[in-house]
N, CA and C atoms of all chains as a GROMACS GRO file, in nm:
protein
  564
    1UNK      N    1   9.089   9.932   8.235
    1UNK     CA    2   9.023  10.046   8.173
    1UNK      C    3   8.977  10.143   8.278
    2UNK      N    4   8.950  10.289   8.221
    2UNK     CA    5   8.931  10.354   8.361
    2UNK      C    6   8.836  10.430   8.264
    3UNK      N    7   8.727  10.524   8.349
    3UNK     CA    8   8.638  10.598   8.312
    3UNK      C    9   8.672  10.760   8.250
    4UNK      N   10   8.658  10.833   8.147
    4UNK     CA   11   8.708  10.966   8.084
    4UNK      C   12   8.600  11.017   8.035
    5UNK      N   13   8.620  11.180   8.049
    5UNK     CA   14   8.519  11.225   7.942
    5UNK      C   15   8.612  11.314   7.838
    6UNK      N   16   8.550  11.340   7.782
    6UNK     CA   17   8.587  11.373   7.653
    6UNK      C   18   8.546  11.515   7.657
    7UNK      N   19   8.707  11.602   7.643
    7UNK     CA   20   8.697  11.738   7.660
    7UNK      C   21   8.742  11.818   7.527
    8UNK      N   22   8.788  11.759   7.460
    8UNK     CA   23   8.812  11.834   7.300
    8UNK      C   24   8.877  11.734   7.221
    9UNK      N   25   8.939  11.787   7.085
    9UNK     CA   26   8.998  11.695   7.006
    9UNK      C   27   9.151  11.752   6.994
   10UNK      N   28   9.213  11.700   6.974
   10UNK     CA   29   9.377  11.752   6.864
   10UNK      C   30   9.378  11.688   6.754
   11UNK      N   31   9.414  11.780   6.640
   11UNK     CA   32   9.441  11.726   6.508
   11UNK      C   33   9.583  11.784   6.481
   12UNK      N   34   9.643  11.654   6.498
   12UNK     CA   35   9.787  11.640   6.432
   12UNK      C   36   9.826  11.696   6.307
   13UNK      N   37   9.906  11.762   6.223
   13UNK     CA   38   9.919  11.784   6.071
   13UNK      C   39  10.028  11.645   6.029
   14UNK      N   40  10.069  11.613   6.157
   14UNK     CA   41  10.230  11.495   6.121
   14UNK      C   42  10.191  11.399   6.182
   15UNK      N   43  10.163  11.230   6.142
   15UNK     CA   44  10.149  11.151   6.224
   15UNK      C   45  10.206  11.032   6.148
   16UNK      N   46  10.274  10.929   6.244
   16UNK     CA   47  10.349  10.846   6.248
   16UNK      C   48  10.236  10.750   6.158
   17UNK      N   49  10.312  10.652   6.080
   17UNK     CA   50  10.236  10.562   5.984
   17UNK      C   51  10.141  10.467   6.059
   18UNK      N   52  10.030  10.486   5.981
   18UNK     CA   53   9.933  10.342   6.067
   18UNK      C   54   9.833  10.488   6.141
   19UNK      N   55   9.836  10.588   6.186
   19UNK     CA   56   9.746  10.645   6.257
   19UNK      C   57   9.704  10.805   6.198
   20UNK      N   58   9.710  10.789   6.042
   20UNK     CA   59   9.642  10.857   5.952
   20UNK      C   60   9.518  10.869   5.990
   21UNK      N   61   9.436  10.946   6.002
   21UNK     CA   62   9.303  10.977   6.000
   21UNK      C   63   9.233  10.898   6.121
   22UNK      N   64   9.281  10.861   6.282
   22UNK     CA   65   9.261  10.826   6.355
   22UNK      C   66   9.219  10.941   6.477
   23UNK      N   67   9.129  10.930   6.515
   23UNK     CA   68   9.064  11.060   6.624
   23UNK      C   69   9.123  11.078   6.720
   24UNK      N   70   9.184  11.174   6.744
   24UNK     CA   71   9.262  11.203   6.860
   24UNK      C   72   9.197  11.311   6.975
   25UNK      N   73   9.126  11.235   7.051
   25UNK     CA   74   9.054  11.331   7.143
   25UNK      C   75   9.100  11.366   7.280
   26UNK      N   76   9.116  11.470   7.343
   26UNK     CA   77   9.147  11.509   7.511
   26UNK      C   78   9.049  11.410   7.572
   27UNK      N   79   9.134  11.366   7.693
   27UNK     CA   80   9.011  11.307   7.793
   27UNK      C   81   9.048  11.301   7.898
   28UNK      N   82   8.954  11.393   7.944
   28UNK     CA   83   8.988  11.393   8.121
   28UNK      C   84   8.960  11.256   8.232
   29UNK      N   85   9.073  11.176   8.253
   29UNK     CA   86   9.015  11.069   8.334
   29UNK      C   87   8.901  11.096   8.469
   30UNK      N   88   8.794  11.034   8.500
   30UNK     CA   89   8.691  11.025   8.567
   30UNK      C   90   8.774  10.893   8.710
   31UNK      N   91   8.720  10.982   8.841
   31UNK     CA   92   8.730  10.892   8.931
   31UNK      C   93   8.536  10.777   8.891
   32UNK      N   94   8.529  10.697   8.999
   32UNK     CA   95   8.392  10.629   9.015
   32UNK      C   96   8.258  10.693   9.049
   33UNK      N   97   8.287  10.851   9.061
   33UNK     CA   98   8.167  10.874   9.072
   33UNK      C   99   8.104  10.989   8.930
   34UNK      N  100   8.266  10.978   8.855
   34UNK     CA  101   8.189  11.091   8.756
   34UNK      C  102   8.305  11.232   8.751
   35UNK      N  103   8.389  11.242   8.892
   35UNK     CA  104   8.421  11.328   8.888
   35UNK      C  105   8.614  11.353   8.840
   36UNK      N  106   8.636  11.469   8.772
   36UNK     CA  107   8.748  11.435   8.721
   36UNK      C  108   8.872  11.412   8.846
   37UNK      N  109   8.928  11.325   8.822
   37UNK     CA  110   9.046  11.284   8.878
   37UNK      C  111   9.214  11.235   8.796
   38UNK      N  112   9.319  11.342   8.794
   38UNK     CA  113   9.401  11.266   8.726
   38UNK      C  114   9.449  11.386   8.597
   39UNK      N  115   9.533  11.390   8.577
   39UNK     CA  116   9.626  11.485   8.444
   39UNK      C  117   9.554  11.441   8.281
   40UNK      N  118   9.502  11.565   8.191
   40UNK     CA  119   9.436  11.523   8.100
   40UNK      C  120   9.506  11.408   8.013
   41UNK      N  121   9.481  11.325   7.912
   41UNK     CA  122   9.566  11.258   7.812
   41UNK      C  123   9.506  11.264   7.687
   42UNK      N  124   9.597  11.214   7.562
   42UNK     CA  125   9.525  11.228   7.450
   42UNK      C  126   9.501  11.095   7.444
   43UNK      N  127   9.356  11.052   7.369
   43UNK     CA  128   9.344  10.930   7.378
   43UNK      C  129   9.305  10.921   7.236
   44UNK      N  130   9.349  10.780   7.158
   44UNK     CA  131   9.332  10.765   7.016
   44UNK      C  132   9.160  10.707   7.012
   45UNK      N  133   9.093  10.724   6.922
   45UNK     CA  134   8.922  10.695   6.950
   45UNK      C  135   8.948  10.612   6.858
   46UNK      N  136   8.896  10.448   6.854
   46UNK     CA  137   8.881  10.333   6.829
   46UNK      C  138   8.754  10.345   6.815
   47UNK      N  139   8.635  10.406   6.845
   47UNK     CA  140   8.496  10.416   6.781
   47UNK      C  141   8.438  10.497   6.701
   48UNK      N  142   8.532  10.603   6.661
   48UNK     CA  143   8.532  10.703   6.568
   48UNK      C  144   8.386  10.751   6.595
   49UNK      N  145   8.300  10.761   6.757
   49UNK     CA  146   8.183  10.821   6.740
   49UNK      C  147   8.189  10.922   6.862
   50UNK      N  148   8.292  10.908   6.951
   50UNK     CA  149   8.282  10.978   7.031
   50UNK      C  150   8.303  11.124   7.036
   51UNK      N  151   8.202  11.213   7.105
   51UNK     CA  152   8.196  11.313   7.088
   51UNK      C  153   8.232  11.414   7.269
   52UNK      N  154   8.253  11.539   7.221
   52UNK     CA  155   8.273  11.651   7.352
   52UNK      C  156   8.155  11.562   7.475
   53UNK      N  157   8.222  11.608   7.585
   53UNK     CA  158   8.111  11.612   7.653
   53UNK      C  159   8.053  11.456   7.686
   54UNK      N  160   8.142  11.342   7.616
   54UNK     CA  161   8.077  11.241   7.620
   54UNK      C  162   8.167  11.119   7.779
   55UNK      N  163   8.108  11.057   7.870
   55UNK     CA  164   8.176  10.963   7.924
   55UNK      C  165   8.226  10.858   7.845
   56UNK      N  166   8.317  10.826   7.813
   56UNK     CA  167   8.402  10.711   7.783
   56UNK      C  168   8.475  10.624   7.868
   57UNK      N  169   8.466  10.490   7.793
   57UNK     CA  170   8.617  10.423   7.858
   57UNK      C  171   8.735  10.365   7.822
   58UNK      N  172   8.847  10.362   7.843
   58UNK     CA  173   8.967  10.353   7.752
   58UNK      C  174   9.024  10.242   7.812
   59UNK      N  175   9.119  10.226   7.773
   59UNK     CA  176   9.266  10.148   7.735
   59UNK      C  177   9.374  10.241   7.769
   60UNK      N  178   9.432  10.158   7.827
   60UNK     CA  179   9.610  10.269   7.842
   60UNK      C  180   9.698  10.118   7.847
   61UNK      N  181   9.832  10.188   7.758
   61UNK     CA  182   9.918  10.102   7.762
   61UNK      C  183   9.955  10.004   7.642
   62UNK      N  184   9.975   9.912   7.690
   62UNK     CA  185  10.020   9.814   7.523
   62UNK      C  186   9.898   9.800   7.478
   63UNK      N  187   9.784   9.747   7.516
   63UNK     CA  188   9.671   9.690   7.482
   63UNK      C  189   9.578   9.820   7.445
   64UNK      N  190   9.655   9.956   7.414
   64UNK     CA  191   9.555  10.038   7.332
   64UNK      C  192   9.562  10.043   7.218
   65UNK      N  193   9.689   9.979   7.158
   65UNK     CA  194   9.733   9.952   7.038
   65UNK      C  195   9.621   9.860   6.994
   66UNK      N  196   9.597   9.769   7.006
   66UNK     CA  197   9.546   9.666   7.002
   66UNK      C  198   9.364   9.698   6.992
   67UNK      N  199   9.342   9.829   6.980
   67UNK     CA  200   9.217   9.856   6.966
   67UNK      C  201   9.184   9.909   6.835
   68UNK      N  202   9.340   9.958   6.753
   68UNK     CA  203   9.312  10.012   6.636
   68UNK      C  204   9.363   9.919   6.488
   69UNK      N  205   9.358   9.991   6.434
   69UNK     CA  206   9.369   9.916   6.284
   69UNK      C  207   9.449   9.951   6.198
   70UNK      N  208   9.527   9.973   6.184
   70UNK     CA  209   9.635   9.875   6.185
   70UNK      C  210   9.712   9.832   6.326
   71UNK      N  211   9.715   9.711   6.386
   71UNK     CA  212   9.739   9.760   6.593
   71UNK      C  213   9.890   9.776   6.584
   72UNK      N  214   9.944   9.761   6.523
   72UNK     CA  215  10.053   9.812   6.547
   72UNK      C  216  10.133   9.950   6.561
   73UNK      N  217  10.094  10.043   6.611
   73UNK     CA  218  10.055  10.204   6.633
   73UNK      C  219  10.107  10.237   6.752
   74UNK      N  220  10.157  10.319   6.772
   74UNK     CA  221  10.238  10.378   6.859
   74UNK      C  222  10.151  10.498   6.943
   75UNK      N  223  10.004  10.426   7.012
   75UNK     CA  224   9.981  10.524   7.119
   75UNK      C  225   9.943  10.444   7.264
   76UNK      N  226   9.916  10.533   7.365
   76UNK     CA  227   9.922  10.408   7.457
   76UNK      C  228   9.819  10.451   7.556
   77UNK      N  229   9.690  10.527   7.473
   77UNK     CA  230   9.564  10.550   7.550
   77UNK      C  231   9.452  10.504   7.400
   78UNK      N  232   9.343  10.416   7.457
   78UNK     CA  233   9.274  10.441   7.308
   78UNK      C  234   9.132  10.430   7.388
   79UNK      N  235   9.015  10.508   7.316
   79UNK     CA  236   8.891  10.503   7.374
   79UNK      C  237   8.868  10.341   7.295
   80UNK      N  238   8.784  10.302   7.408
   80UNK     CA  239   8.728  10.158   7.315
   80UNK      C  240   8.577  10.148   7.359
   81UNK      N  241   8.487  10.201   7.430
   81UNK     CA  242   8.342  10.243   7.402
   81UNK      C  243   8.278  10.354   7.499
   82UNK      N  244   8.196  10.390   7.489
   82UNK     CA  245   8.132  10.551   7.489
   82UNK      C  246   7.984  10.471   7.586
   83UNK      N  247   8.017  10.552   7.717
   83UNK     CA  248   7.897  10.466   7.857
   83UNK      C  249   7.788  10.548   7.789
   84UNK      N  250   7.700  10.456   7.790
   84UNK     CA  251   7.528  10.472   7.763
   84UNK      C  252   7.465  10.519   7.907
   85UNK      N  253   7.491  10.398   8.002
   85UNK     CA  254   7.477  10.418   8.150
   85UNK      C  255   7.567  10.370   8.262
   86UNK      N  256   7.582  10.428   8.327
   86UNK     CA  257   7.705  10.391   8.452
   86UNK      C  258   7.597  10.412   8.597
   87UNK      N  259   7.604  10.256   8.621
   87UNK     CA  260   7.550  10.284   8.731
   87UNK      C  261   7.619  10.208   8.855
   88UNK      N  262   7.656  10.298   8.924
   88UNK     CA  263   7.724  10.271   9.024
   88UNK      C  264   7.649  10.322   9.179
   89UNK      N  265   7.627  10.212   9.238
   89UNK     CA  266   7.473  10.255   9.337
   89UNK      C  267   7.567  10.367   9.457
   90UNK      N  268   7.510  10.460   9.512
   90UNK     CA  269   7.568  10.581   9.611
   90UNK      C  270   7.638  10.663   9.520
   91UNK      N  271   7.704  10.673   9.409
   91UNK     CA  272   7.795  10.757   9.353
   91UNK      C  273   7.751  10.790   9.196
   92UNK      N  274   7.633  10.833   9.169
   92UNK     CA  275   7.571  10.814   9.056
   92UNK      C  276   7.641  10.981   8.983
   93UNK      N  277   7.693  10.961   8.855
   93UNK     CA  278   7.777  11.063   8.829
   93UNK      C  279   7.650  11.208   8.792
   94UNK      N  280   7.749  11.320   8.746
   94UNK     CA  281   7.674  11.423   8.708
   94UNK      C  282   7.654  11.394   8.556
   95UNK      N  283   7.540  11.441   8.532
   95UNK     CA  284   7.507  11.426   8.413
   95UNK      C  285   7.574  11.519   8.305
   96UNK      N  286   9.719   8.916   9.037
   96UNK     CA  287   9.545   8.970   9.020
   96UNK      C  288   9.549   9.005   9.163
   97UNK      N  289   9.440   9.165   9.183
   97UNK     CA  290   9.422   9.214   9.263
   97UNK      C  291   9.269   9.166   9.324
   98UNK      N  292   9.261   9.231   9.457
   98UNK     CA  293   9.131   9.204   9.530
   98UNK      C  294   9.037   9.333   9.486
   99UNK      N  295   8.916   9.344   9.473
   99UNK     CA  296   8.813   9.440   9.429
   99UNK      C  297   8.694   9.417   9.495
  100UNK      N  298   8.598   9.526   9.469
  100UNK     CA  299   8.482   9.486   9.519
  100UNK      C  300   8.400   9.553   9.422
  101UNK      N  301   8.312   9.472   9.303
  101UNK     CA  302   8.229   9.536   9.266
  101UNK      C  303   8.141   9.669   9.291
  102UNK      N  304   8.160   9.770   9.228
  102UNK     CA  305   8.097   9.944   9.281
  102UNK      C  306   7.976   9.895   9.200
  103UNK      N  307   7.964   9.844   9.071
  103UNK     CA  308   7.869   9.907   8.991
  103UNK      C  309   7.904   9.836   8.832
  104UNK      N  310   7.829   9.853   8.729
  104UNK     CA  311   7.811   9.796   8.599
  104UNK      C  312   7.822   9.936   8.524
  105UNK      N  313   7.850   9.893   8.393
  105UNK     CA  314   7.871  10.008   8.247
  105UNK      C  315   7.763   9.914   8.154
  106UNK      N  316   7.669  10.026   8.100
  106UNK     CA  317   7.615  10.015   7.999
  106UNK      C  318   7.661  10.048   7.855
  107UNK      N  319   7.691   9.959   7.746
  107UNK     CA  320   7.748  10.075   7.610
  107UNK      C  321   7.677   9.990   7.491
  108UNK      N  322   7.632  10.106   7.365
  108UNK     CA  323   7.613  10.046   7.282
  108UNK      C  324   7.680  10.082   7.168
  109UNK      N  325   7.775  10.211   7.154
  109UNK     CA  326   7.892  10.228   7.051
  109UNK      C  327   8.017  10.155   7.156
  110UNK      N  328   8.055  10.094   7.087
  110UNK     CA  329   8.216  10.035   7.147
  110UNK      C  330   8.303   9.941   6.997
  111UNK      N  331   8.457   9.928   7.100
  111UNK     CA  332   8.498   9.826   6.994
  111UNK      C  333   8.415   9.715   6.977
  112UNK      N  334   8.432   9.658   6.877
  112UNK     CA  335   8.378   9.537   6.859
  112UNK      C  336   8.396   9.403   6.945
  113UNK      N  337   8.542   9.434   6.978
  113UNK     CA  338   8.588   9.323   7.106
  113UNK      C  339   8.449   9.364   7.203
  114UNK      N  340   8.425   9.428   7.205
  114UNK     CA  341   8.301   9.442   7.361
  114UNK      C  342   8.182   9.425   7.363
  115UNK      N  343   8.196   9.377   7.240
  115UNK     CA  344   8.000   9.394   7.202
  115UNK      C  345   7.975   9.250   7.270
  116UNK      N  346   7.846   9.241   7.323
  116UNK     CA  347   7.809   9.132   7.429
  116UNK      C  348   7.897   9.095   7.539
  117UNK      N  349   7.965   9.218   7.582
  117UNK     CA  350   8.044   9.168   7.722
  117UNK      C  351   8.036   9.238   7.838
  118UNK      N  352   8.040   9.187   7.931
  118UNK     CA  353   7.976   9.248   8.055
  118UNK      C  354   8.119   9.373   8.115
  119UNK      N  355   8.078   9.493   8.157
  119UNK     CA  356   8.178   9.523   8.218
  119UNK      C  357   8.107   9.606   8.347
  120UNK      N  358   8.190   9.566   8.462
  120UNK     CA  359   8.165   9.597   8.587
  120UNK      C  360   8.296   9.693   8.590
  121UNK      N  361   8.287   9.812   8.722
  121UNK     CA  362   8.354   9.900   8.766
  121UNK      C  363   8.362   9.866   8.910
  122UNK      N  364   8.507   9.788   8.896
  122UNK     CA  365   8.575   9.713   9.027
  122UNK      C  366   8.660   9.850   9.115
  123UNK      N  367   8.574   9.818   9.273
  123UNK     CA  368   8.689   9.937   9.344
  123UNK      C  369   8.790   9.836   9.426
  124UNK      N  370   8.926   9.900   9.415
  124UNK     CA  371   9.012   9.809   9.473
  124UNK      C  372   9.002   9.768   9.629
  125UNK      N  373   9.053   9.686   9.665
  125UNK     CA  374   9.043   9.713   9.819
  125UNK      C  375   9.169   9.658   9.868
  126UNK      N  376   9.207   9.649   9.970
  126UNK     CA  377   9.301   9.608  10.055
  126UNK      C  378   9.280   9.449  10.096
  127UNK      N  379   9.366   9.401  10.186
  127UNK     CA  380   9.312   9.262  10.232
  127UNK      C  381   9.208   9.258  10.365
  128UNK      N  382   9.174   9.338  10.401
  128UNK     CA  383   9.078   9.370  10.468
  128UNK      C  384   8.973   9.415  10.464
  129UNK      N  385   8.955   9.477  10.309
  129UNK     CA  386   8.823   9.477  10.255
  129UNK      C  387   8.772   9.648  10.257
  130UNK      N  388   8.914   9.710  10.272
  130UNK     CA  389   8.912   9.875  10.309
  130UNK      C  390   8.917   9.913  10.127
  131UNK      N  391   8.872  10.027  10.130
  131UNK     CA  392   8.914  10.064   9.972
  131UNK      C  393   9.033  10.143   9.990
  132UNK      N  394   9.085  10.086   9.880
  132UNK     CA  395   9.225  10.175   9.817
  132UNK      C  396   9.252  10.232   9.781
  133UNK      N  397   9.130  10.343   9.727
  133UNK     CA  398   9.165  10.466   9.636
  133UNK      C  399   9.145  10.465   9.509
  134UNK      N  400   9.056  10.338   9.484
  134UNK     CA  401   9.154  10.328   9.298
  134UNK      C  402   9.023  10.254   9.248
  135UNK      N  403   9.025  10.244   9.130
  135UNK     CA  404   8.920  10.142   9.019
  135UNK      C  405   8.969  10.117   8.933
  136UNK      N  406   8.912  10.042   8.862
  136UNK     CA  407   8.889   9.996   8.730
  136UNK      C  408   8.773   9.916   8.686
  137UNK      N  409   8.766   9.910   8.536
  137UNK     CA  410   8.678   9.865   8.459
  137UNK      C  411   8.747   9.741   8.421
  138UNK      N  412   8.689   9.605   8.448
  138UNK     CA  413   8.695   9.506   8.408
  138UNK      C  414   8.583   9.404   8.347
  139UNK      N  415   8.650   9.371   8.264
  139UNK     CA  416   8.481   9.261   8.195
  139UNK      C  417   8.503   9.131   8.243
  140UNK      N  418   8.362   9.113   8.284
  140UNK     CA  419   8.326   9.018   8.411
  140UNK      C  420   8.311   8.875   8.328
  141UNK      N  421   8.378   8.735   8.363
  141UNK     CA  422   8.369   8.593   8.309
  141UNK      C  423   8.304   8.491   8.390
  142UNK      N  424   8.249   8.584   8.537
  142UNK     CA  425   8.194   8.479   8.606
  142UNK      C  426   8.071   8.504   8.698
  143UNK      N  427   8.036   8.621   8.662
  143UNK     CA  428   7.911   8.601   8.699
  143UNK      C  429   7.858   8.732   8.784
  144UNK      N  430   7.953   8.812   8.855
  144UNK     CA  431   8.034   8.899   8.984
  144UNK      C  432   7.876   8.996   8.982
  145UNK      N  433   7.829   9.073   9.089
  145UNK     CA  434   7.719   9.121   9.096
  145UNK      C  435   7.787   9.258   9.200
  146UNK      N  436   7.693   9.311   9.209
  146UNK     CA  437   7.714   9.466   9.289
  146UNK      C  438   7.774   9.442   9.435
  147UNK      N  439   7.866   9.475   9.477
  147UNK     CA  440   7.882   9.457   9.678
  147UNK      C  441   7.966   9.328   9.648
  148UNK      N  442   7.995   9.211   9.570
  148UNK     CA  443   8.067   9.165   9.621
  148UNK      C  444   8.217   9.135   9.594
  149UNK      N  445   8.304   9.071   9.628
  149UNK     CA  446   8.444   9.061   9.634
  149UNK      C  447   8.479   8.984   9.526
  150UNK      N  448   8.611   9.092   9.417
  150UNK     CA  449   8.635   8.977   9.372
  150UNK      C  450   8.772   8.970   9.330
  151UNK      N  451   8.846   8.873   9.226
  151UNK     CA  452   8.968   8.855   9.208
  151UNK      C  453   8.984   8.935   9.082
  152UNK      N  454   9.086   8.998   9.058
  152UNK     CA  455   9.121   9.086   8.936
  152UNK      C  456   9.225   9.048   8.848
  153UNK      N  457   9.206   8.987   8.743
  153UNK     CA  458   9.359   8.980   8.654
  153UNK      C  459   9.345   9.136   8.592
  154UNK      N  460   9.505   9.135   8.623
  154UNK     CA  461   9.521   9.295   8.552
  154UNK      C  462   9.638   9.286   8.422
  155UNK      N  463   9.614   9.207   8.376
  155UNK     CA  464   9.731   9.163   8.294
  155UNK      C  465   9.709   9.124   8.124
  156UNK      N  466   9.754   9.160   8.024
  156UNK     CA  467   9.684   9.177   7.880
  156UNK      C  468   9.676   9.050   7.827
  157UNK      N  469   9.781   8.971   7.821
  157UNK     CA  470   9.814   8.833   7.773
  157UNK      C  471   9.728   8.733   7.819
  158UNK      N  472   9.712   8.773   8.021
  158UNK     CA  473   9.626   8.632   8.076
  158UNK      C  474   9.463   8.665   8.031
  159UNK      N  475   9.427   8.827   8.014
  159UNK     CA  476   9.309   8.866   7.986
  159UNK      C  477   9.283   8.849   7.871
  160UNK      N  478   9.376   8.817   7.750
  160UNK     CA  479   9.323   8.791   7.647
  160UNK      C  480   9.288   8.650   7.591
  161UNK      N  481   9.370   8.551   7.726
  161UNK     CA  482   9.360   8.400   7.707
  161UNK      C  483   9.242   8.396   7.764
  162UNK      N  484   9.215   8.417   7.857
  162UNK     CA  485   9.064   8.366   7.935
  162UNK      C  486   8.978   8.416   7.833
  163UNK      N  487   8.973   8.531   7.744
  163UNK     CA  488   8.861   8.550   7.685
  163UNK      C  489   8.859   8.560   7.492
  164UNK      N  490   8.957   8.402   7.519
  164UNK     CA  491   8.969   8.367   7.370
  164UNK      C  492   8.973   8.423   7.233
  165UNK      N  493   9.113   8.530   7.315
  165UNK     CA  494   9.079   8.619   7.152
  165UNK      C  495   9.257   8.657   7.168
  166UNK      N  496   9.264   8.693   7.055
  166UNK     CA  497   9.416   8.713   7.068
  166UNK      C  498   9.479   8.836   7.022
  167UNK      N  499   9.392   8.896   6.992
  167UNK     CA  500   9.396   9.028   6.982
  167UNK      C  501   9.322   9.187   7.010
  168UNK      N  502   9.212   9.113   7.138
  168UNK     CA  503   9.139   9.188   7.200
  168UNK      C  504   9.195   9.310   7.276
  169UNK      N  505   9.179   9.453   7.257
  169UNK     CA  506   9.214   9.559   7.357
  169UNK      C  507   9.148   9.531   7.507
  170UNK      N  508   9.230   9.433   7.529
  170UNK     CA  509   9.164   9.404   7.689
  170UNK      C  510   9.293   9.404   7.772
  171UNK      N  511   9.268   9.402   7.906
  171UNK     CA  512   9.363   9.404   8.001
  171UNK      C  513   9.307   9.371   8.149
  172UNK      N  514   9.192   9.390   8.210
  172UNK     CA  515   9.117   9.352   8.300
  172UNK      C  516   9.048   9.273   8.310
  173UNK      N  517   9.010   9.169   8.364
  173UNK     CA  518   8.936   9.050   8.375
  173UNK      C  519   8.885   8.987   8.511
  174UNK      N  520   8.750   9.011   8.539
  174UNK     CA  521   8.682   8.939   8.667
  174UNK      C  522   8.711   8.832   8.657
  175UNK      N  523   8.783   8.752   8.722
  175UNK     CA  524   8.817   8.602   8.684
  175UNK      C  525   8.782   8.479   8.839
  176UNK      N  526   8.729   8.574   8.933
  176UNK     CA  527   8.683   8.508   9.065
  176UNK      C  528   8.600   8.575   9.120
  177UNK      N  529   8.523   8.516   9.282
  177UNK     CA  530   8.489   8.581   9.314
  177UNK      C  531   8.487   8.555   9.468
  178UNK      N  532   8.545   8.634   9.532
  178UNK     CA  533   8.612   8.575   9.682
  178UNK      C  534   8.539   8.555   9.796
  179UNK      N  535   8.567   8.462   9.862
  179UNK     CA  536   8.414   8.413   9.905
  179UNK      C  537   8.481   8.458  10.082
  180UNK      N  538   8.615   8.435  10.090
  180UNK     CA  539   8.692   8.500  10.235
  180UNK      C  540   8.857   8.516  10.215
  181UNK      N  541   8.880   8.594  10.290
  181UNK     CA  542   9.047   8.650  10.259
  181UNK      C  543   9.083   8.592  10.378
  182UNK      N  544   9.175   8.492  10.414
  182UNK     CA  545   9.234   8.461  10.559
  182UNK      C  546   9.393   8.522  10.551
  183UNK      N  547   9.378   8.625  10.670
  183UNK     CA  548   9.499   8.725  10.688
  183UNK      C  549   9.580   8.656  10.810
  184UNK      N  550   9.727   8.608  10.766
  184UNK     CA  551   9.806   8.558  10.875
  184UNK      C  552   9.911   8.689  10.932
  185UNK      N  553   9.875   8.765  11.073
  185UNK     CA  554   9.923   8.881  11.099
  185UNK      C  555  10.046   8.806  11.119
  186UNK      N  556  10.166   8.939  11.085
  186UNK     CA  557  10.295   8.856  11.092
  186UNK      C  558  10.306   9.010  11.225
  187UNK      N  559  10.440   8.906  11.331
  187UNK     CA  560  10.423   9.024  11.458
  187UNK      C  561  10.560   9.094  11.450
  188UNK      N  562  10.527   9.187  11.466
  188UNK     CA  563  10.648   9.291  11.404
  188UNK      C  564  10.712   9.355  11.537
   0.00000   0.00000   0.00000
């Protein structure tokens, strides 16, 4: 899993079966201190709470499937929970 | 499984449900010498692993989902050691 924040949403009008009404949010991957590092991705939200502006952490790959419901779904980034606090001692991110 | 060195811990209280009561630390990679590599990840910790020290990384979905008894967990990272010394045999080139 790697650290993202959450920079907007996309809403699909066409989506493949199984990922009807599933949140599809931008997320800019985060290096360890907070700061962005890395090409944006869309990531499918598995907590349906995450919002703009928020640090997250995801899933990439087979095992993002595996975060949603029905898992058999064809994406291969999924948020799977939203940091309360990240504390990482010398590299404490921007708020 | 890769070598890491604990940076730091994640706090969350919206997440999947796979995560609820599980520890996750933010492992920085390192080399065999204990240099960093450039890189991290978030792995949820099975043994105990604390800030500063070294540890072993499964990076793999299948072995991460056996160690943590679930068979359909969105997992893929797993603290599964914690390295107590790396003995490097220089090969002479």
């Amino acid at each position: 899993m790697l650290l993202g924040r959450v920079i907007g949403a996309v809403v699909p009008c066409v989506v493949c079966e199984g990922l009807d009404g599933t949140p599809m949010l931008l997320v800019q991957p985060l290096d360890m201190a907070g700061s962005p590092k890395g090409r944006t991705v869309v990531a499918a939200d598995s907590t349906r709470m995450a919002g703009p502006g928020e640090i997250v952490y995801y899933e990439s790959g087979r095992e993002a499937a595996l975060a949603l419901e029905p898992a058999f779904v064809p994406v291969d980034h999924a948020i799977v929970g939203i940091v309360d606090g990240l504390h990482v001692p010398g590299r404490e991110p921007a708020p | 499984m890769i070598l890491g060195r604990v940076a730091g811990a994640i706090h969350s209280t919206i997440n999947h449900p796979f995560y609820n009561a599980r520890k996750l630390l933010v492992v920085e990679k390192i080399d065999p010498e204990g240099l960093p590599a450039g890189d991290y990840l978030i792995a949820v910790d099975v043994v105990g692993a604390g800030v500063g020290e070294r540890v072993l990384v499964l990076d793999e979905g299948n072995g991460a989902r056996q160690v943590l008894s679930s068979s359909d967990g969105p997992v893929r990272s797993v603290v599964v050691g914690i390295i107590d010394h790396v003995e490097l045999t220089r090969q002479a080139s």
